[in-house]
Backbone as a ProteinNet text record, in pm:
[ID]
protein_1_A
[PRIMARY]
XXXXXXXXXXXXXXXXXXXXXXXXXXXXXXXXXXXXXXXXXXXXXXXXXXXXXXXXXXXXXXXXXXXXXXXXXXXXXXXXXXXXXXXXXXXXXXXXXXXXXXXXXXXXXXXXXXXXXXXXXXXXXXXXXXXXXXXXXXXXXXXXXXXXXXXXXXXXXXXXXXXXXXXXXXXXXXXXXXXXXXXXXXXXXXXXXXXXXXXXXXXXXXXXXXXXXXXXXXXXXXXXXXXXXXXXXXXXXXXXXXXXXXXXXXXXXXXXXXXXXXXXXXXXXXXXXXXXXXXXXXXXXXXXXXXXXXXX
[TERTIARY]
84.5	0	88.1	67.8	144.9	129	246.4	223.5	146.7	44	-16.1	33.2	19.9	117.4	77.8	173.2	160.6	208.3	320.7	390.9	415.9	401.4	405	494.9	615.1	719.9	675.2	692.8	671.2	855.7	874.5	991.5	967.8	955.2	956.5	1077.1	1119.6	1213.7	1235.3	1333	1314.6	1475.4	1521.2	1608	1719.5	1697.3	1802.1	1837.2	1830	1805.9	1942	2020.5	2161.5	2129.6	2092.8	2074.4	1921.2	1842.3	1739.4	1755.9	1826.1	1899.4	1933.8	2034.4	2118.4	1979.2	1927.5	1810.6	1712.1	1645.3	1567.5	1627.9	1774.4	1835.4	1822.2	1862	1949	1757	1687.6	1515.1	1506.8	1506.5	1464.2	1540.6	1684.1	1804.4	1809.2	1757.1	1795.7	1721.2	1747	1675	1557.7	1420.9	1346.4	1223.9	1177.4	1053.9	897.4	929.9	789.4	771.3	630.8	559.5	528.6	595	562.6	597.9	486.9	504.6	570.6	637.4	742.7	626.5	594.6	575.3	668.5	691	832.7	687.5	746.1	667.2	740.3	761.9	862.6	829	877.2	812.8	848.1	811.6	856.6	1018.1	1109.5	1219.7	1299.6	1385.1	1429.6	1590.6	1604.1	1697.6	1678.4	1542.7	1524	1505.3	1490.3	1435.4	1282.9	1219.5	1075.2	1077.4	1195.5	1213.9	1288.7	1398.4	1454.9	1366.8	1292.6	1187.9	1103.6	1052.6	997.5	1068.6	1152.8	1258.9	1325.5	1408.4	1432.8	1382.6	1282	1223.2	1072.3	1023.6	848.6	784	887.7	784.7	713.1	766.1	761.9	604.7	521.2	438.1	460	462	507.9	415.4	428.6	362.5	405	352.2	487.7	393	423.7	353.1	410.1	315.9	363.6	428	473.1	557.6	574.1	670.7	713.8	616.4	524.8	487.8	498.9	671.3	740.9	678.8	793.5	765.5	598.2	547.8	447.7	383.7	286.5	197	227.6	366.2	382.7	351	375.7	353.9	250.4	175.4	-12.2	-68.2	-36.6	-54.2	-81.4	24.9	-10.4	-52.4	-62.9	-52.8	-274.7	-331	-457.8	-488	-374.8	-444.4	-437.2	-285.6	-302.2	-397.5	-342.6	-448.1	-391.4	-223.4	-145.7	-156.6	-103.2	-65.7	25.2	140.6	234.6	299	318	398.2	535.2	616.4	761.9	755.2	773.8	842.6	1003.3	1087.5	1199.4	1262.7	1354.8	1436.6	1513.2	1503.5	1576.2	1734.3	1796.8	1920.9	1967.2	1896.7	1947.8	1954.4	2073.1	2071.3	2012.8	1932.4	1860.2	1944.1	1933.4	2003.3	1893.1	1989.6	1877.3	1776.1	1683.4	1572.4	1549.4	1538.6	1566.5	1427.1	1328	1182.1	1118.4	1186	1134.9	1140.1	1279.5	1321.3	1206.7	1205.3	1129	951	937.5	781.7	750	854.8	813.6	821.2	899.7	888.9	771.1	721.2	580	449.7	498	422	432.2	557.5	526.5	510.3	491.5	468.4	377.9	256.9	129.9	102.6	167.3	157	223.6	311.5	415	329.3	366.2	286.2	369.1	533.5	615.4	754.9	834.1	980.7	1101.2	1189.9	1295	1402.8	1515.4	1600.8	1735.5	1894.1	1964.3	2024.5	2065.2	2093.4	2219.9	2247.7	2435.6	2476.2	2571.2	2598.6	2691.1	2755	2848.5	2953.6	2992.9	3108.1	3145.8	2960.9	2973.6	2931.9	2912.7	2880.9	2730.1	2680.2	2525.8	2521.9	2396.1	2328.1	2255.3	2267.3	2246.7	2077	2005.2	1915.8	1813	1856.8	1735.8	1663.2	1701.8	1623.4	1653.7	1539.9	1549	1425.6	1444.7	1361.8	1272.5	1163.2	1106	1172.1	1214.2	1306.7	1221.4	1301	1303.5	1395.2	1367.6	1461	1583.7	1589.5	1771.1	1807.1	1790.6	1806.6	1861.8	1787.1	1814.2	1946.6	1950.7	2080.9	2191.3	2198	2306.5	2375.6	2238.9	2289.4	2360.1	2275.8	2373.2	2539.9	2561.9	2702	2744.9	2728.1	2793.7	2806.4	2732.8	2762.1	2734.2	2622.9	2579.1	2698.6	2753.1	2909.4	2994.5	3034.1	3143.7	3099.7	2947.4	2916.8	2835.4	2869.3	2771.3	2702.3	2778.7	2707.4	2639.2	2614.8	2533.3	2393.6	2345.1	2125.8	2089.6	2165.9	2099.9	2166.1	2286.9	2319.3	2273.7	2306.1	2266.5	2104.2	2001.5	1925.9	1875.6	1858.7	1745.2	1782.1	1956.7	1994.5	1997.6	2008	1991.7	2149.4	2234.7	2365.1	2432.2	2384.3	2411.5	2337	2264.3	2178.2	2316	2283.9	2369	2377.7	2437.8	2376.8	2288.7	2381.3	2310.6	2224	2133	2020.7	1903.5	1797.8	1627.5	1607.2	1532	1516.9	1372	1270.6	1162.4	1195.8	1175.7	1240.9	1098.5	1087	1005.9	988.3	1119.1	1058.9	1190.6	1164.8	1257.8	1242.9	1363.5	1359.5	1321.8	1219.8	1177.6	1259.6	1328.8	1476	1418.1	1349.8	1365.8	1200.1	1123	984.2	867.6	906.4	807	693	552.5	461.8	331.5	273.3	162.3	26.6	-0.1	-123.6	-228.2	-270.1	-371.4	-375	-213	-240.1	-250.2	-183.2	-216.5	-319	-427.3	-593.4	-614.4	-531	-611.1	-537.5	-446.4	-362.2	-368.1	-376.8	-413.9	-286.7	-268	-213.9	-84.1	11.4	128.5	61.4	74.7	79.1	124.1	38.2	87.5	119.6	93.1	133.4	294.8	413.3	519.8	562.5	653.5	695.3	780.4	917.8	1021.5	1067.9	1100.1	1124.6	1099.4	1108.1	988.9	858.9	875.8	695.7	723.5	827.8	828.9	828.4	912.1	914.8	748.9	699.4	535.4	430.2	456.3	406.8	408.8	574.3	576.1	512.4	531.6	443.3	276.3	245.2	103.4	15.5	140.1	132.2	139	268.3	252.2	120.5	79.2	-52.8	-151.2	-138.9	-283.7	-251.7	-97.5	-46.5	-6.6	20.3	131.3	290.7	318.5	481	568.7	682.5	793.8	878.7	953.4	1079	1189.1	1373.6	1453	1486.1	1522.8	1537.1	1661.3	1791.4	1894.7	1981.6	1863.7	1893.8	1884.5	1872.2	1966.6	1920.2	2014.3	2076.2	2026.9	2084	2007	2110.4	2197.3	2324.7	2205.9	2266.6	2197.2	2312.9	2285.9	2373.1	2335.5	2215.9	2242.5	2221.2	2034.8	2040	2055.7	2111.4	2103.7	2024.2	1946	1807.9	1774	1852	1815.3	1930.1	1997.7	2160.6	2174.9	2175.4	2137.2	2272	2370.1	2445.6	2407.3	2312.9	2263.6	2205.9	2197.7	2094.1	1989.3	1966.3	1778.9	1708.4	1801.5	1774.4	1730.1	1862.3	1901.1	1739.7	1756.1	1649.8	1458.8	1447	1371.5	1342.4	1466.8	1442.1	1378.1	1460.5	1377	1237.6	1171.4	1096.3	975.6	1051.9	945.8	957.7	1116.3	1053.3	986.1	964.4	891.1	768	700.8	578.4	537.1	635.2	611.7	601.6	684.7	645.6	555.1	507.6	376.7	254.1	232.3	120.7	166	243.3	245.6	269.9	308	363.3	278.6	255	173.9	67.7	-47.6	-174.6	-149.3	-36.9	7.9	97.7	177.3	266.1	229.4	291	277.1	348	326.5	298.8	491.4	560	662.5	801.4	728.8	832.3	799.9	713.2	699.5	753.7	790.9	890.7	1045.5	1085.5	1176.8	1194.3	1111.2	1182.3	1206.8	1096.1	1092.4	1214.7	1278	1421.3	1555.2	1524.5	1633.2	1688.4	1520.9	1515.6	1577.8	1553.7	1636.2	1720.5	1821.4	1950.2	2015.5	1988.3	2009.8	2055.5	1929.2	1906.6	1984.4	2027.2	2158.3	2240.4	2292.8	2462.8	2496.8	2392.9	2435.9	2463.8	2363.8	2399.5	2530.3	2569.1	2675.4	2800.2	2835.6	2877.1	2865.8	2761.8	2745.7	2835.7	2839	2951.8	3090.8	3111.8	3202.1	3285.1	3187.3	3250.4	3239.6	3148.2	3167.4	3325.8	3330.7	3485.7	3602.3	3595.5	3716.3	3724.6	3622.2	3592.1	3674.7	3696.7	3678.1	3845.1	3862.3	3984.3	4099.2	4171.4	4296.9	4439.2
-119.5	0	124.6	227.9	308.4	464.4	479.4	579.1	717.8	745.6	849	996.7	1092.6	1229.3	1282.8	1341.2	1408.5	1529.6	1611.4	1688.7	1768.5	1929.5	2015.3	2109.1	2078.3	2180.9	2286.8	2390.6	2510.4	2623.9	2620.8	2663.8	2809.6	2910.3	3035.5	3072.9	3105.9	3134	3238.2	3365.3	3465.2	3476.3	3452.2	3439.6	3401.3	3287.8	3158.2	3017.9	3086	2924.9	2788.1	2839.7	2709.7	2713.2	2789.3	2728.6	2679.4	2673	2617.3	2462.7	2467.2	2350.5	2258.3	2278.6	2225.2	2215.2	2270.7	2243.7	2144.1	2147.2	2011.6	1899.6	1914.7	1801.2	1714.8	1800	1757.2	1727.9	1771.8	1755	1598.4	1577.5	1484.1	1327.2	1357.5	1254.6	1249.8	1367.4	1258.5	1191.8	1098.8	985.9	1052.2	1053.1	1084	982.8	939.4	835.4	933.6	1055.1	1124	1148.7	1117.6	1102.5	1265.2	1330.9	1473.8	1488.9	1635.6	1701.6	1813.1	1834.7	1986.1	2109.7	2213.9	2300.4	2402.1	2430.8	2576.5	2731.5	2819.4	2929.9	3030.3	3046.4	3113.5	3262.2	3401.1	3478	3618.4	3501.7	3574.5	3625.1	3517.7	3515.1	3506.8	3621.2	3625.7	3500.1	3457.1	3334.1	3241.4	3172.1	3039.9	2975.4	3011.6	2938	2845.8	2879.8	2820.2	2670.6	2735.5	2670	2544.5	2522.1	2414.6	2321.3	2377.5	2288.4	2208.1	2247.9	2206.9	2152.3	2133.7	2043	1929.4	1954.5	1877.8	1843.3	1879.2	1841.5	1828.1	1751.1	1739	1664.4	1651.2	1610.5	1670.8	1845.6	1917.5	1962.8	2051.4	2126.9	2283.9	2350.4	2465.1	2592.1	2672	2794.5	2921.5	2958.2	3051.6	3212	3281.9	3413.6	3498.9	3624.8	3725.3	3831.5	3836.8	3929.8	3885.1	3950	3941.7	3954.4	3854.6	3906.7	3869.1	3854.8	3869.3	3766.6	3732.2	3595.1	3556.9	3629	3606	3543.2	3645	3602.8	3510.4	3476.3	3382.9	3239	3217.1	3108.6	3118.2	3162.4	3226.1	3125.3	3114.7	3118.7	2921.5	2858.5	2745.7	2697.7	2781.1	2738.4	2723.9	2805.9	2785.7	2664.1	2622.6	2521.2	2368.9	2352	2229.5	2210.1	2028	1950.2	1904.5	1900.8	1817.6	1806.4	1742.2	1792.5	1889.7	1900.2	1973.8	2039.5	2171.8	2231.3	2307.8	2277.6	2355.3	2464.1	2532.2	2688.5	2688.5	2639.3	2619.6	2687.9	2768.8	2877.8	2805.1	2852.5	2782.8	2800	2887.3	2861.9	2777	2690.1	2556.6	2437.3	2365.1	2208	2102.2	2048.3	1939.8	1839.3	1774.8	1688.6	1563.7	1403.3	1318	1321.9	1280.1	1282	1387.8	1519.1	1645.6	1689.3	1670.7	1666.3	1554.6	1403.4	1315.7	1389.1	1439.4	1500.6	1634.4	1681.6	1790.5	1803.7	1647.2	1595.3	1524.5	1441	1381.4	1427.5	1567.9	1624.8	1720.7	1757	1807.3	1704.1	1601.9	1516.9	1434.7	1475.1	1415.1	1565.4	1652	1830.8	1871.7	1854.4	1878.4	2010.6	2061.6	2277.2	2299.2	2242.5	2337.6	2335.4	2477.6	2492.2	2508.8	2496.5	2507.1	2498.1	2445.3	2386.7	2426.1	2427.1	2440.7	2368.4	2326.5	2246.2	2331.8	2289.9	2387.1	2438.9	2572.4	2624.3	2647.5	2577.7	2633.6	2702.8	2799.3	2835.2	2769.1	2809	2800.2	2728.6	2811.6	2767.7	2662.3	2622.7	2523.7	2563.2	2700.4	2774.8	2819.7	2792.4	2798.5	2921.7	2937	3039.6	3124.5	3167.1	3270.1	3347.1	3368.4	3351.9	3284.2	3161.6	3051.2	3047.6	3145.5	3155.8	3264.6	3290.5	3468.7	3489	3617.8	3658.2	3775.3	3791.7	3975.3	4092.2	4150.9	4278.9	4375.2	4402.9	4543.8	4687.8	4731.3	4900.9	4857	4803.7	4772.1	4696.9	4595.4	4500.4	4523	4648.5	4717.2	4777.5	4851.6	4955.6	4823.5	4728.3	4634.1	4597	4573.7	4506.5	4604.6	4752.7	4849.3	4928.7	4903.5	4915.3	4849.4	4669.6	4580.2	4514.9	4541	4475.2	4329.7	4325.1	4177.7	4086.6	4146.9	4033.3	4057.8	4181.8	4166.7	4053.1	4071.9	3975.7	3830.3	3821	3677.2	3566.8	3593.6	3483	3577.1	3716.3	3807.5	3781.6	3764.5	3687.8	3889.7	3957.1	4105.9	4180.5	4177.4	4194.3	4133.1	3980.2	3872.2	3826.3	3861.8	3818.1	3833	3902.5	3881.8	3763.8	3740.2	3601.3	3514.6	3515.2	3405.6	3336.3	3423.7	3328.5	3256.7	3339.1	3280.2	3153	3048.6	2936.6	2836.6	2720	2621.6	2584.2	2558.6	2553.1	2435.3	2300.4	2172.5	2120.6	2232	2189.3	2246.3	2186.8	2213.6	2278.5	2445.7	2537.8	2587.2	2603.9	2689.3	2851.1	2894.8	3039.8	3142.4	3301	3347.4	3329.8	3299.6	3332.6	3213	3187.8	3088	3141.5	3092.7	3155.5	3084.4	3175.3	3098.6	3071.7	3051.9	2971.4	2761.9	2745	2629.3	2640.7	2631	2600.7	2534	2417.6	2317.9	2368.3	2352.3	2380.5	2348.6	2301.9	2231.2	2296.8	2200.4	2306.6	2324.5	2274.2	2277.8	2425.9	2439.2	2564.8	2671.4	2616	2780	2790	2656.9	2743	2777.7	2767.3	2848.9	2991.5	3003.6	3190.2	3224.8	3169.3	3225.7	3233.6	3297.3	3339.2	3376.7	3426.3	3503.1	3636.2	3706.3	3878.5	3926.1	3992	4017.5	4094.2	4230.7	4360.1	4372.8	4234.5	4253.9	4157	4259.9	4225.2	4103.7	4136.1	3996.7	4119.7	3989.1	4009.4	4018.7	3942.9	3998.2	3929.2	3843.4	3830.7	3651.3	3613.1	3478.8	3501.3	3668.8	3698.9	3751.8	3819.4	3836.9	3691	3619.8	3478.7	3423.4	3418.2	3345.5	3462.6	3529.1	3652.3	3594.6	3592	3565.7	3440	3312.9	3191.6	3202.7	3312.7	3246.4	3362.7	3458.9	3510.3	3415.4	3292.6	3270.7	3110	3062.8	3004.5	2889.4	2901	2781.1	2828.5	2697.1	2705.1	2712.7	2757	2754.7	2664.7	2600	2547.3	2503.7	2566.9	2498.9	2386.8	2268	2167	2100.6	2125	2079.9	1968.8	1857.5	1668.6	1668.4	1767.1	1742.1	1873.7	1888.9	2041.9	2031.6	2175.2	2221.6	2332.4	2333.4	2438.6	2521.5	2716.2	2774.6	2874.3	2890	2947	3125.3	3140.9	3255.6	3382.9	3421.9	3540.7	3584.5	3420.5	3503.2	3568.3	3557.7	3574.4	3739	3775.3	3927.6	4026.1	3937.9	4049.4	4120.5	4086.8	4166.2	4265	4308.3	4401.7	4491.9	4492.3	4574.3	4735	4792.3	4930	4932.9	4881.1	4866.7	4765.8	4630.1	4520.7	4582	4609.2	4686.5	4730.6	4845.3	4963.5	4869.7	4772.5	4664.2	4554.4	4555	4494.1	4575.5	4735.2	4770.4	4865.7	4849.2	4885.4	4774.7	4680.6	4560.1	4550.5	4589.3	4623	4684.4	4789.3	4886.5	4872	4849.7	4740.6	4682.4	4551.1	4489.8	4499.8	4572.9	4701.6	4793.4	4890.3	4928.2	4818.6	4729.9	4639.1	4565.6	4547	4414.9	4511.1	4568.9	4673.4	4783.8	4914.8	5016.1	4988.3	4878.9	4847.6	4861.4	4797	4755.1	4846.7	4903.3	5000.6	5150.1	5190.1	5314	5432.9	5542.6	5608.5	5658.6	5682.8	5713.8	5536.2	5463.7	5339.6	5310.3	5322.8	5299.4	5388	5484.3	5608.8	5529.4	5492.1	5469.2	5298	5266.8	5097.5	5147.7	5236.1	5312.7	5382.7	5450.6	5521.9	5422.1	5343.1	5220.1	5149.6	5118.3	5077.5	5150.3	5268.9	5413.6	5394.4	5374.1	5399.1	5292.3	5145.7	5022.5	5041.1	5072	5092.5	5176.8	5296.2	5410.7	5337.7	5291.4	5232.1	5136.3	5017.6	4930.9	4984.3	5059.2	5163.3	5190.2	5307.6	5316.9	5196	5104.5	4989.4	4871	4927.1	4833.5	4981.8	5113.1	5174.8	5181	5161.5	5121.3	5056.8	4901.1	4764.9	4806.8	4907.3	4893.9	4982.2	5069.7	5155.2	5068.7	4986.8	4893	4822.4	4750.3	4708.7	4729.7	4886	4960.5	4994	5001.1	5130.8	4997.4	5036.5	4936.1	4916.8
0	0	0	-120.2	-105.5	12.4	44.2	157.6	97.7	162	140.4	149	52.3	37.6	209.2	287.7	400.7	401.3	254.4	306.3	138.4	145.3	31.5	67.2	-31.5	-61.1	-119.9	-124.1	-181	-178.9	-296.5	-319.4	-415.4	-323.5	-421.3	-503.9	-647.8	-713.3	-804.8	-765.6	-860.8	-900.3	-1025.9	-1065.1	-1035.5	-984.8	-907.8	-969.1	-1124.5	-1204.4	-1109.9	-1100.3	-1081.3	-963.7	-836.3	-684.3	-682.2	-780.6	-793.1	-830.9	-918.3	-962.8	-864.3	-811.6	-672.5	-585.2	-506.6	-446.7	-481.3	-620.9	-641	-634.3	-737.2	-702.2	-572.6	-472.7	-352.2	-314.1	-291.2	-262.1	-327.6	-458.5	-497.7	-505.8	-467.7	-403.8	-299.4	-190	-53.9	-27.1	101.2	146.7	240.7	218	328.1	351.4	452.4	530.9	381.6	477.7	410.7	313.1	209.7	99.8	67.7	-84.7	-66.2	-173.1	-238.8	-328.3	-329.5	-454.8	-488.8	-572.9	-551.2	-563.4	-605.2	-704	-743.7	-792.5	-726.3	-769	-859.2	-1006.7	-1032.5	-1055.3	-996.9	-993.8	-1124.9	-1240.3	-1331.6	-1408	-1334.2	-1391.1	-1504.1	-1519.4	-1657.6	-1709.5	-1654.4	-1621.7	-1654.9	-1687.6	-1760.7	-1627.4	-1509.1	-1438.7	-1452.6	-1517	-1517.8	-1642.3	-1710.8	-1819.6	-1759.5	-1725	-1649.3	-1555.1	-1478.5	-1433.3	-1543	-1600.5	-1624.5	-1798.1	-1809.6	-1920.9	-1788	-1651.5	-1579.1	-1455.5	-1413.2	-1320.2	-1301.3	-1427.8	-1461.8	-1376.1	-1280.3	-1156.9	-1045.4	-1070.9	-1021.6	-1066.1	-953.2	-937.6	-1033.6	-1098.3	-1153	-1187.7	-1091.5	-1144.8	-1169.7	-1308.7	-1357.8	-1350.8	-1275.6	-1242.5	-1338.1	-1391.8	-1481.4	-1398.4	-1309.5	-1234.1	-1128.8	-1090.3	-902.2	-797	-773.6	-665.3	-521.3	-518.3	-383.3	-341.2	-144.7	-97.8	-62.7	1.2	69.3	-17.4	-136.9	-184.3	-256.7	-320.7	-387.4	-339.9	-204.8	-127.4	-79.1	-57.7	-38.7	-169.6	-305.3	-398	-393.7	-303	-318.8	-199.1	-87.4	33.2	33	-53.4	-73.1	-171.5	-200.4	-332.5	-249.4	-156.9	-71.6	18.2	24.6	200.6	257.8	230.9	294.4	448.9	493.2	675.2	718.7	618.9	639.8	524.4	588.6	465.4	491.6	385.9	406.8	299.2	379.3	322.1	264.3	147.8	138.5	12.6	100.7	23.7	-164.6	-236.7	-372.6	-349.5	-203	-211.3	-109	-121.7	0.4	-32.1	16.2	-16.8	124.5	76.3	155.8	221	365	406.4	423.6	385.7	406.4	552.3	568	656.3	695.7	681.4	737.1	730.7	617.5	642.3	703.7	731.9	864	979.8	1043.8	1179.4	1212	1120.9	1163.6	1190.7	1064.2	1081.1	1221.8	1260.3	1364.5	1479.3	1475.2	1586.1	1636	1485.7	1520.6	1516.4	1538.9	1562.4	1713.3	1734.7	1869.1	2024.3	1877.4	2003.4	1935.7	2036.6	1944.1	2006	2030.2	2092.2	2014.2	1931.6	1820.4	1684.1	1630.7	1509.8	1451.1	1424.1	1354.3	1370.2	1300.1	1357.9	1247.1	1281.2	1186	1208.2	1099.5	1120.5	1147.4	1176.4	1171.2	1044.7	990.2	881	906.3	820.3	807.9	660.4	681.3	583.5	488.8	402.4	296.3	332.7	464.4	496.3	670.4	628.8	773.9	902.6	963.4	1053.3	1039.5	1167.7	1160.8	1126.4	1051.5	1002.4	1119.8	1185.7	1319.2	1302.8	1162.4	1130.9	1133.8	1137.5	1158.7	1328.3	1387.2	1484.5	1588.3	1614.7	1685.2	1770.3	1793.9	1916.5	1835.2	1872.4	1819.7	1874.3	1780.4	1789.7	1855.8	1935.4	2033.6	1978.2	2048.2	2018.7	2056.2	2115.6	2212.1	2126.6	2077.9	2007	1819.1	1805.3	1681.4	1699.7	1838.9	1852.8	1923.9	1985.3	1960.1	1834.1	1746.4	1629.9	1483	1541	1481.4	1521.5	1631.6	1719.4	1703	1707.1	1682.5	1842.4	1918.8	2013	2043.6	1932.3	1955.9	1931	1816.4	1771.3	1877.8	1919.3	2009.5	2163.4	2182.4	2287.6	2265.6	2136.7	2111.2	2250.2	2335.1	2447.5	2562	2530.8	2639.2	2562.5	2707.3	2653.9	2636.5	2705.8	2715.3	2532.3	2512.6	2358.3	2237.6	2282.5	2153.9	2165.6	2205.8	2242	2113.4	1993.5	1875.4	1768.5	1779.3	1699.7	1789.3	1884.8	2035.8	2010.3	1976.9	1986.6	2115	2214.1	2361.4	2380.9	2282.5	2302.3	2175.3	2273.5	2180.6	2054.1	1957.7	1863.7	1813.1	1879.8	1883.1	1987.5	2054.8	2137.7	2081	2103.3	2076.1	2180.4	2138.3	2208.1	2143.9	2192.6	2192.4	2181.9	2050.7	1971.6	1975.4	1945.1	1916.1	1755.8	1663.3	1532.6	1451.7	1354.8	1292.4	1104.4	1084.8	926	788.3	700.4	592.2	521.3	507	430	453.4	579.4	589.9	693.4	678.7	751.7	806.9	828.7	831.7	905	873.1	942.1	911.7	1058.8	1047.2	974.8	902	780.9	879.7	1005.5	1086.5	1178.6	1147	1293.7	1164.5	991.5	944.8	911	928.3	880.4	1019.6	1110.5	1242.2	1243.8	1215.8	1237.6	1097.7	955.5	847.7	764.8	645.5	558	593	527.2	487.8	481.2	571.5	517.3	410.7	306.2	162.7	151.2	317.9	283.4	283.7	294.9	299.3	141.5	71.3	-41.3	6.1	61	63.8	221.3	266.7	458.1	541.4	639.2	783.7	771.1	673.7	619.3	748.6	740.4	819.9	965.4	1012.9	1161.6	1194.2	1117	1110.3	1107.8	1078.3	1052	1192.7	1227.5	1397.8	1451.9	1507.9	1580.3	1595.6	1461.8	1464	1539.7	1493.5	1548.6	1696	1752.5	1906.1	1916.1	1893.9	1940.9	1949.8	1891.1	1862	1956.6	2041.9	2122.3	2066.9	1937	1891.6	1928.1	1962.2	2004	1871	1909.4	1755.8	1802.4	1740	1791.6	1689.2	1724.1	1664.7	1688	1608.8	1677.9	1504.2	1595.5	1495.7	1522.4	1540.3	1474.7	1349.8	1236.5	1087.6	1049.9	950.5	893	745.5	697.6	578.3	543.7	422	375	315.1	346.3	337.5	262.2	109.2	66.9	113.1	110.6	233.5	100.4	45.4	-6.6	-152.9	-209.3	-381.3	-484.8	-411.6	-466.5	-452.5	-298	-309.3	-258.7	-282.3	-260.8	-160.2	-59.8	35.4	69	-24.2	22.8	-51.3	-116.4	-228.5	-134.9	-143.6	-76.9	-99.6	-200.1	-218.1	-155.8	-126.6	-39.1	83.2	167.4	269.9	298.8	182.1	209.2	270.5	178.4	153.9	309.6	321.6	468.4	587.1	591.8	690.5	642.6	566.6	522.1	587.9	530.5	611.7	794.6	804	918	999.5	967.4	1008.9	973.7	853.4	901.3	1014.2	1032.9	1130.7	1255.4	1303.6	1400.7	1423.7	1313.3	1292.5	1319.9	1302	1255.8	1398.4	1472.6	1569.9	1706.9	1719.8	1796.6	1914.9	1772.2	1794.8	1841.8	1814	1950.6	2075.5	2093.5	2258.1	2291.6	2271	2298.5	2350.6	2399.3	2427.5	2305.5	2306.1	2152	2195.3	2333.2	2346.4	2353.8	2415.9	2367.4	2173.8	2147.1	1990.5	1916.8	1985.6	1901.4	1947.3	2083.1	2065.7	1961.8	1995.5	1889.9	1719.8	1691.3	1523.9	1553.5	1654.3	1619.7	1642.3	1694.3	1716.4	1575	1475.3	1354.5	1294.5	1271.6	1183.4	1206.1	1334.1	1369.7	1275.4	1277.1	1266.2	1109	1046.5	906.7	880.9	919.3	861.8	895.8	1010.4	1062.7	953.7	875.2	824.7	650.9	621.3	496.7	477.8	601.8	587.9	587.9	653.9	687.1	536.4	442.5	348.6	242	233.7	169.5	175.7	309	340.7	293.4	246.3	185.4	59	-10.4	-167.6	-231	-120.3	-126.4	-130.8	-48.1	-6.7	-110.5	-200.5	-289.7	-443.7	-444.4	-556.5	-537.1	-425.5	-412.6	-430.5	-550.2	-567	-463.3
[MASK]
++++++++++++++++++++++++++++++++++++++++++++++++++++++++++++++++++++++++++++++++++++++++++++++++++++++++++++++++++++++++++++++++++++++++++++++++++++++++++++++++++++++++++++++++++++++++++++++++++++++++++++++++++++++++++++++++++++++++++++++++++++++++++++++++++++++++++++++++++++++++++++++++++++++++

């Protein structure tokens, strides 16, 4: 009797044809227990991404959108069309490790308060991805991470507290927010907290997502019994200034929208000036690198 589908990839892709590549591959070669479909959303890419799928990978799900319309809705897009039990949110610049969608299924299967889990993300060069799990940003938290104090104190819970670097890397820890790069999550708790927020183009749209989940008292959790290489961003360059600009744009959204109810109108000025600060320091800090760059 064949095992019944339990589990829908959804892989958003905007001009990532070769780490798209590497990704299905590595999706459709490793070894995993769970029965599951691939979903690619291509968001109008000029790269021949849509084209390669579907010449090498016709086993794939494929929907080819006439423009960008960024992470959210793109994954909105199939996240209404499944019934699975579970769905992963998975970045096109990542390579899959065998069982890595078992580990993460069975753990939300044996934590029935968790509405969502992540595996550990390592980068390029082997070192966890410090991203894959965090706390909701505060004002302090903005102005650490614009000084640099969080790096100079990686193991202070009062500095490092929004990448949680002071937490092990190889222990399962209950997080406020975990990163869409890698997402497993139970389709039950998202017809109970809903959708992807569409009002965010690309960023913040996954730290807005957990937010919503623990409001509504699903647990998050990292839990890194198997890994996932995270080439970390090709998709949106993030040394770019318009990226940059793009990220805190969304943040400030998210802040606006999660924030300002509960807040008082003078701490909500300070977390919005913490953001500003954050957002100029790294501007500058990203000119910096394009000078050094340039200057022979």
């Amino acid at each position: 009797m064949a095992t019944p589908l339990n589990l829908s990839l959804v892989i958003v892709n905007y001009n990532t044809r070769e780490d798209l590549k590497t990704c299905l591959n590595s999706v459709y070669t490793s070894k995993q227990e769970a029965k599951f479909e691939v979903w690619v959303v291509d968001n109008n890419s000029k790269d021949g991404s849509a084209e390669l799928v579907e010449k090498e990978f016709q086993q794939t799900k494929l929907i080819k959108n006439k423009e960008n319309l960024g992470f959210a809705k793109a994954n909105n897009q199939v996240i209404r069309k499944i019934n699975t039990e579970y769905v992963l949110l998975l970045n096109p610049d990542t390579i899959v490790s065998d069982h890595v969608f078992d580990s993460t299924i069975d753990f939300l299967r044996n934590t029935p308060e968790a509405g969502m889990v992540t595996c550990k993300l390592v980068k390029g060069d082997g070192k966890l991805d410090p991203a894959c799990r965090r706390s909701f940003p505060s004002a302090f938290d903005g102005f650490s991470r614009a000084v640099g104090l969080s790096k100079i104190f990686p193991n202070s819970q009062l500095f490092a507290r929004y990448n949680l670097t002071f937490l092990h890397e190889n222990q399962i820890n209950k997080v406020d927010a975990i990163n869409g790069a890698f997402m497993m999550v139970r389709k039950r708790a998202i017809d109970d907290v809903g959708l992807l927020d569409e009002d965010y183009f690309m960023y913040i749209e996954d730290l807005d997502w957990c937010f919503r989940f623990k409001q509504k008292g699903w647990k998050i959790y990292y839990v890194p019994t198997t890994n996932v290489i995270h080439l970390k961003g090709q998709s949106g360059r993030k040394n770019s200034d318009g990226m940059i600009n793009e990220f805190f744009k969304s943040m400030e959204i998210f802040c606006r929208k999660n924030y300002l109810p509960s807040q008082s109108k003078v701490k909500f000025m300070w977390i919005t000036l913490g953001i500003k600060a954050w957002k100029q320091i790294t501007l500058f800090r990203n000119s910096v690198r394009k000078e050094k760059r340039v200057t022979p």
